[in-house]
C-alpha positions as a Python dict, from the first residue, in 0.01 Angstrom:
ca = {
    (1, 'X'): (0, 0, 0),
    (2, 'X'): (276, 144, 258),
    (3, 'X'): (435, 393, 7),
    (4, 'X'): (60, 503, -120),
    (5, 'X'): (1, 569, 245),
    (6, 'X'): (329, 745, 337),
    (7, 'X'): (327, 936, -24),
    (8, 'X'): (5, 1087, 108),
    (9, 'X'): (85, 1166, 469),
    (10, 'X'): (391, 1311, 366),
    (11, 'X'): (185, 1543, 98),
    (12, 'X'): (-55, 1618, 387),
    (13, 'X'): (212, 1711, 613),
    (14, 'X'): (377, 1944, 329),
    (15, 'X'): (55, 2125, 254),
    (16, 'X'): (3, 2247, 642),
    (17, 'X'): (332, 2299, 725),
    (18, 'X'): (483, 2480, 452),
    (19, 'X'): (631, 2810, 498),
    (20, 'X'): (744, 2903, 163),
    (21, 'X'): (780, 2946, -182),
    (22, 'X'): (1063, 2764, -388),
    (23, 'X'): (1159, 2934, -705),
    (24, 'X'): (1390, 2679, -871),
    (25, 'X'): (1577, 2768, -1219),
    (26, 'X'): (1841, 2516, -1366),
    (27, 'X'): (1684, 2489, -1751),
    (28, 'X'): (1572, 2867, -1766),
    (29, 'X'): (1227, 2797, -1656),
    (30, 'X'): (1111, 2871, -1323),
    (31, 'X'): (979, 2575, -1126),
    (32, 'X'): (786, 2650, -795),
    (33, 'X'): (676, 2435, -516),
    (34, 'X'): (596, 2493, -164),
    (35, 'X'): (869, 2415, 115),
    (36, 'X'): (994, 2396, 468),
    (37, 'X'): (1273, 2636, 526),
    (38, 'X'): (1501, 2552, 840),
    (39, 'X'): (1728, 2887, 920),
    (40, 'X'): (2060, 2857, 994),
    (41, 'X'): (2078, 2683, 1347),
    (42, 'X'): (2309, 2484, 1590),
    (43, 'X'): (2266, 2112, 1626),
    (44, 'X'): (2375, 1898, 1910),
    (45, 'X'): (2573, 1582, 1794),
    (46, 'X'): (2679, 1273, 1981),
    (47, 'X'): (3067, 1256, 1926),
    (48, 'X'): (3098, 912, 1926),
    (49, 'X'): (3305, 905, 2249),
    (50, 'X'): (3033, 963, 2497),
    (51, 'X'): (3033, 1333, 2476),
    (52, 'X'): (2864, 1585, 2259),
    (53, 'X'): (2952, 1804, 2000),
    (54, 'X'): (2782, 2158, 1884),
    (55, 'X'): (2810, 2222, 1524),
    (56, 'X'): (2627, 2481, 1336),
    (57, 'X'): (2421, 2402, 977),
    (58, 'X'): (2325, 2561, 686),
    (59, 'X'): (1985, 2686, 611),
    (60, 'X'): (1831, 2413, 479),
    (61, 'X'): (1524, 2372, 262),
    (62, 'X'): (1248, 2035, 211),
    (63, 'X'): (1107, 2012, -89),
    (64, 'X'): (903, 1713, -265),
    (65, 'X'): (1084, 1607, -558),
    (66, 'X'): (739, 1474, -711),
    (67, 'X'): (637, 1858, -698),
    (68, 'X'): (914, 1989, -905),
    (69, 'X'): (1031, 1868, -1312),
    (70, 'X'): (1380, 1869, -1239),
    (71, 'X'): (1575, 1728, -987),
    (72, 'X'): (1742, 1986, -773),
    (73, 'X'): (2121, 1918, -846),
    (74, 'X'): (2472, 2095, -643),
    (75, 'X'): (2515, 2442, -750),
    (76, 'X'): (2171, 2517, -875),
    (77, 'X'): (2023, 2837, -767),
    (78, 'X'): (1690, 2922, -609),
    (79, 'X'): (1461, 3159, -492),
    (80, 'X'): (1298, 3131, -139),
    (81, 'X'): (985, 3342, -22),
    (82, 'X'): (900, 3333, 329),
    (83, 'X'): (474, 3316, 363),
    (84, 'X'): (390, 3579, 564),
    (85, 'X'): (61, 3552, 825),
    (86, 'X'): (-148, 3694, 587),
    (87, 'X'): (-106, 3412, 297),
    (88, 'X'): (135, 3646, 106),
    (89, 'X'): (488, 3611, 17),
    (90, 'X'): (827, 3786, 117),
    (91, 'X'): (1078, 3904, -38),
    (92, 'X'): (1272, 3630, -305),
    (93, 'X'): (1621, 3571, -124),
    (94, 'X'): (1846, 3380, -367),
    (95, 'X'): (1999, 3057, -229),
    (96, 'X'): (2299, 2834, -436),
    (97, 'X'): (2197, 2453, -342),
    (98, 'X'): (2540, 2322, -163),
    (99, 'X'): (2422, 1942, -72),
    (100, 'X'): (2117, 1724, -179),
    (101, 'X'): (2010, 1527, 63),
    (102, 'X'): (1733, 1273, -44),
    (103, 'X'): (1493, 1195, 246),
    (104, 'X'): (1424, 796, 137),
    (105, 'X'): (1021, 909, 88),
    (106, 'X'): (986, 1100, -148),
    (107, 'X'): (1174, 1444, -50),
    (108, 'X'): (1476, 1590, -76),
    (109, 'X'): (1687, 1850, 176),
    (110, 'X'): (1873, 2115, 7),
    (111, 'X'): (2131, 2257, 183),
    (112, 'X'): (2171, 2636, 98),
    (113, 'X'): (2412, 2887, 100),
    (114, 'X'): (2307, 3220, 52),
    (115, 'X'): (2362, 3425, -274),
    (116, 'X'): (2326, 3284, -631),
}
């Protein structure tokens, strides 16, 4: 019953809060889905000695791997559209995945670097 649950709170939460359009095209075939894109920022870590260390991150993408036929791999390229306030899209910027990161529900963070 808990993963039903969580399966649909977490497709709840990906319908509201989406902010964009992934294009992804390993096989030739473009394969969209909606996503949250995280620009590139700086994250505050605990160091492990009782300090704290600033590091910067990619721009990073969520996706649900349930929404898309293939599994987003390393090196893969993509296509991100930013929605706009008016329901439209962007412009495409192209992305090369870098790191996979599966979430443990369902989801998977893509690490990006631009270009393709």
């Amino acid at each position: 019953m808990w993963p039903a649950i969580l399966n649909r709170a977490t497709q709840v939460i990906r319908d509201k809060f989406s902010d964009c359009r992934v294009t992804l095209d390993p096989d030739g075939a473009g394969h969209v889905c909606a996503g949250i894109f995280h620009a590139p920022h700086e994250e505050m870590l605990p160091d492990g000695e009782g300090g704290v260390a600033v590091c910067s991150t990619d721009p990073v993408v969520d996706v649900r791997v349930a929404d898309l036929p293939v599994i987003p791999k390393t090196k893969d390229v993509l296509t991100i559209e930013a929605r706009l306030p008016d329901g439209s899209f962007g412009a495409p910027t192209r992305y090369r995945i870098k790191e996979t990161r599966d979430d443990g529900y369902g989801g998977v963070k893509l690490a990006l670097v631009k270009g393709g």
